[in-house]
C-alpha positions as a Markdown table, in Angstrom:
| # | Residue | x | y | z |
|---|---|---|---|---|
| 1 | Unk | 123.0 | 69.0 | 91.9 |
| 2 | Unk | 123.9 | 66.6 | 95.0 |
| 3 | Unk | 127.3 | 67.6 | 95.0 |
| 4 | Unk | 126.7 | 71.0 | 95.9 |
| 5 | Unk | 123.5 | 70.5 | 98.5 |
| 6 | Unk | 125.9 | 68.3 | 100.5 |
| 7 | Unk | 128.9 | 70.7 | 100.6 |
| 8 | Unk | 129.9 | 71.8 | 103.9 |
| 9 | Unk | 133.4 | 73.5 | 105.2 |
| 10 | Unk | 134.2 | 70.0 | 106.7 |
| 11 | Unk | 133.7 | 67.8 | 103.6 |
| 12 | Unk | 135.2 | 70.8 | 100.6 |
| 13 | Unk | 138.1 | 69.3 | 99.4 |
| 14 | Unk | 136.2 | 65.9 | 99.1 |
| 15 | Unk | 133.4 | 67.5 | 97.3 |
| 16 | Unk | 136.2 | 69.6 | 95.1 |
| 17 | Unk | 137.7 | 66.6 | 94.1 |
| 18 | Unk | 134.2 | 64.8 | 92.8 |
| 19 | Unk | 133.3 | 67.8 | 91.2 |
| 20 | Unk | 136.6 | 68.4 | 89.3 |
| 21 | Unk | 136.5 | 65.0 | 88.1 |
| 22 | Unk | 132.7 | 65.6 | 86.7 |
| 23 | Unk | 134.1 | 69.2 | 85.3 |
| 24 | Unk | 137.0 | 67.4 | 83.9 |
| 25 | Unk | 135.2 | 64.7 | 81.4 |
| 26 | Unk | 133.9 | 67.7 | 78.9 |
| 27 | Unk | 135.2 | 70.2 | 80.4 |
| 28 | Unk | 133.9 | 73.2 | 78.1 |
| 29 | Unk | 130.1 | 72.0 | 77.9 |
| 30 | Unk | 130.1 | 71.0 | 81.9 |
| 31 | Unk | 132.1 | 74.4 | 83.1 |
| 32 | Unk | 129.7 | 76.1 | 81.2 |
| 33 | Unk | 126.4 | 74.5 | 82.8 |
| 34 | Unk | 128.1 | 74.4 | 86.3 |
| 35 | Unk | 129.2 | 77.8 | 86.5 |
| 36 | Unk | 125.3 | 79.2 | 85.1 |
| 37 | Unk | 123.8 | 76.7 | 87.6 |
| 38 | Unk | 126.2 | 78.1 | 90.7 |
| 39 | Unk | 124.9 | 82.0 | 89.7 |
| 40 | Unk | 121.5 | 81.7 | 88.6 |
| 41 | Unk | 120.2 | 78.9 | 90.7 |
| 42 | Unk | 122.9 | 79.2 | 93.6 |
| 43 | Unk | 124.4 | 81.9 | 94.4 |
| 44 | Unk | 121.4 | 84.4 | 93.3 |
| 45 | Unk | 119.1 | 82.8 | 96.3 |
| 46 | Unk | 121.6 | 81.8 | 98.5 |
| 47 | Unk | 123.5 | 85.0 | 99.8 |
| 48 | Unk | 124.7 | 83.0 | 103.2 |
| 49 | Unk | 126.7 | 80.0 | 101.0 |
| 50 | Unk | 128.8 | 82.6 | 99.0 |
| 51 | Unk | 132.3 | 82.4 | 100.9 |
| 52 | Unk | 131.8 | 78.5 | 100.6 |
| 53 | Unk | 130.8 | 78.6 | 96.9 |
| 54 | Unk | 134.0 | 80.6 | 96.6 |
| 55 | Unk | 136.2 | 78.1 | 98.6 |
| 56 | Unk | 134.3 | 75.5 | 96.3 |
| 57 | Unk | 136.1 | 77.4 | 93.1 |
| 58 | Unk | 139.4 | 78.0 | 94.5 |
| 59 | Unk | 139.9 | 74.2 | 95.5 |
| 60 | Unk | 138.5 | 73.3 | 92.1 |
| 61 | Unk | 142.0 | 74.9 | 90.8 |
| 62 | Unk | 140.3 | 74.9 | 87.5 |
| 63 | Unk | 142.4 | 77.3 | 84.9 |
| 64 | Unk | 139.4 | 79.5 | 83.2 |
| 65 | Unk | 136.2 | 78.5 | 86.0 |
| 66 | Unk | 136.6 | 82.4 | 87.5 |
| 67 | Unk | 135.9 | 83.9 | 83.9 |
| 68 | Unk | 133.1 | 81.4 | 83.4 |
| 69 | Unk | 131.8 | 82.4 | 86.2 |
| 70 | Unk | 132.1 | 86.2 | 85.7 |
| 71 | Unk | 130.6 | 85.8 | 82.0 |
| 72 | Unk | 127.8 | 83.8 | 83.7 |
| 73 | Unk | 127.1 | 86.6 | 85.9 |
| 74 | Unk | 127.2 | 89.5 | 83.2 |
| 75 | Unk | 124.7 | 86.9 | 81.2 |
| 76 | Unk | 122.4 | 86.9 | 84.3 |
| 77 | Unk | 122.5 | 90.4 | 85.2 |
| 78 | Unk | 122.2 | 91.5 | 81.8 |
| 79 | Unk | 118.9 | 88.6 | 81.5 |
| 80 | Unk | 117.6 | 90.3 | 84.5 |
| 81 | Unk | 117.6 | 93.7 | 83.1 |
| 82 | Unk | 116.0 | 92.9 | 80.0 |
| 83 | Unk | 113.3 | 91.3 | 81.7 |
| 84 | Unk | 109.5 | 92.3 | 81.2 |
| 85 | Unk | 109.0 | 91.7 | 84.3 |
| 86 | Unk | 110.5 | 94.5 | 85.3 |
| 87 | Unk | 108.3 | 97.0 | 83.5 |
């Protein structure tokens, strides 16, 4: 997702804005798919962005994206545990 490879601390509420916009169009389908795309694809491989992934949420100001988040992460967690591979 371009928006998010060219987020930096200098260009956040820019980025905030384009991606509330995107969020805002459907935003149940496309909070949903954002939020599992941040944990499993984002945040899970890239420890050193989490405090700007997290500035990224709060300047969203997006009513329910925290719990979508934290469901996202439960799902993941709970995918991760079931795993074969971990046999």
């Amino acid at each position: 997702m371009f928006i998010i490879n060219t987020t930096s601390q200098h260009n956040i509420e820019e980025k905030a804005s384009e991606l509330r916009e995107i969020l805002g169009l459907n935003e149940g389908i496309n909070l949903q798919w954002f939020s599992n795309y941040l944990v499993v694809k984002r945040a899970s491989m890239e420890t050193n962005f989490h405090q700007l992934y997290l500035m990224l949420l709060q300047k969203l100001e997006i009513k329910h994206v925290f719990k979508v988040i934290t469901i996202e992460s439960y799902t993941a967690v709970r995918n991760m545990l079931m795993s074969r591979d971990l046999l």
